[in-house]
PLY file of the C-alpha trace (Angstrom):
ply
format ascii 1.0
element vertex 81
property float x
property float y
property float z
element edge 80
property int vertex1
property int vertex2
end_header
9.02 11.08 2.40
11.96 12.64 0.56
15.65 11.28 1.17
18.70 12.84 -0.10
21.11 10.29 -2.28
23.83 10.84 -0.11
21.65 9.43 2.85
21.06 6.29 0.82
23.83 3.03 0.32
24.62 1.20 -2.83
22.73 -1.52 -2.93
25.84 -2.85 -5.08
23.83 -3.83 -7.78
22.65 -2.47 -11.17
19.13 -1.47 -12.59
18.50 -2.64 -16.66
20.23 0.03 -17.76
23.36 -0.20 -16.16
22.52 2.49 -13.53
23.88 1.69 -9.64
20.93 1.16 -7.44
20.23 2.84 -4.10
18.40 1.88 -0.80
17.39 3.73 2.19
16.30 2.42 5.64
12.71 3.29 6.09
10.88 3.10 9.59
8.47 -0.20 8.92
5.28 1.76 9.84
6.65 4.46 6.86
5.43 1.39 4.67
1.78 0.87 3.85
1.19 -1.71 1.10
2.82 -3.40 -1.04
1.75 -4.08 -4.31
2.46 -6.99 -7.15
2.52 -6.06 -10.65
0.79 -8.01 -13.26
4.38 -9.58 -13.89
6.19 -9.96 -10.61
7.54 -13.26 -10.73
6.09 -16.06 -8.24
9.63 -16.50 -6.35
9.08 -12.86 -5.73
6.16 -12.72 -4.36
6.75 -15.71 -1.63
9.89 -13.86 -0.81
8.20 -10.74 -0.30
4.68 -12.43 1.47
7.65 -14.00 3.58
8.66 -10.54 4.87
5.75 -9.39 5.65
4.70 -12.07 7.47
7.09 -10.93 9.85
5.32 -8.96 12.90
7.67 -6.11 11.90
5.61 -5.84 8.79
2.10 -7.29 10.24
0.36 -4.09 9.31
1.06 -4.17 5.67
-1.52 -4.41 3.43
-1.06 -6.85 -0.27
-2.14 -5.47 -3.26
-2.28 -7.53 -7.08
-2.17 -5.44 -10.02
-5.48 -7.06 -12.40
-6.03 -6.06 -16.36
-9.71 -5.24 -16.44
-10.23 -5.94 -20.37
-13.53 -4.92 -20.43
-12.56 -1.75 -19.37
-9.02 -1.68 -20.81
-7.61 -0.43 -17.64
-5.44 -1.38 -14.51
-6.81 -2.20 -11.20
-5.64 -2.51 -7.83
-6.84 -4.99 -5.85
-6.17 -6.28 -2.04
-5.09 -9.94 -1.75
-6.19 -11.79 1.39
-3.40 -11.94 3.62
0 1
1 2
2 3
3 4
4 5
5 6
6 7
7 8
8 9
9 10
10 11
11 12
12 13
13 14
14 15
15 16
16 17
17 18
18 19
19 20
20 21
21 22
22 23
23 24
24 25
25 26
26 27
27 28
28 29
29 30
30 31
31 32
32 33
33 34
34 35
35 36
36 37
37 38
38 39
39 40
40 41
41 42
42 43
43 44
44 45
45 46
46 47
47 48
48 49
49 50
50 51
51 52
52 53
53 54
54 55
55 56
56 57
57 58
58 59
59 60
60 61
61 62
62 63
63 64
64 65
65 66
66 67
67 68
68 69
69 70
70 71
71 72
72 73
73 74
74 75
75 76
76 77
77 78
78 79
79 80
């Protein structure tokens, strides 16, 4: 899905480099998954397991981000709901 900037609304914040950030509205079933990194903060993730707990977001799928050392790579794994 491809949105143009001047569809989108300030956010009114800023991104780590001083850059405004954007948001568009996205129909709920646009949204598949979401997925933690291997540093999203705790608070984060209840906020966000919070939302989707919501029947608007029911059909979302949760994802964690794992370091496989033994393979020295990234993996994405579901999380049970």
């Amino acid at each position: 899905m491809i949105r143009l900037l001047r569809d989108a609304h300030a956010a009114g914040a800023l991104d780590e480099q001083g850059h405004p950030v954007y948001v568009v509205t996205l129909p709920p079933l646009a949204v598949h998954g979401v997925v933690f990194g291997l540093r999203t903060p705790l608070q984060d993730r209840k906020r966000i397991r919070a939302a989707v707990a919501d029947s608007t977001f029911s059909h979302l799928r949760i994802y964690q981000v794992e370091f496989d050392m033994s393979a020295s790579a990234l993996r994405v794994v579901p999380l049970d709901a």
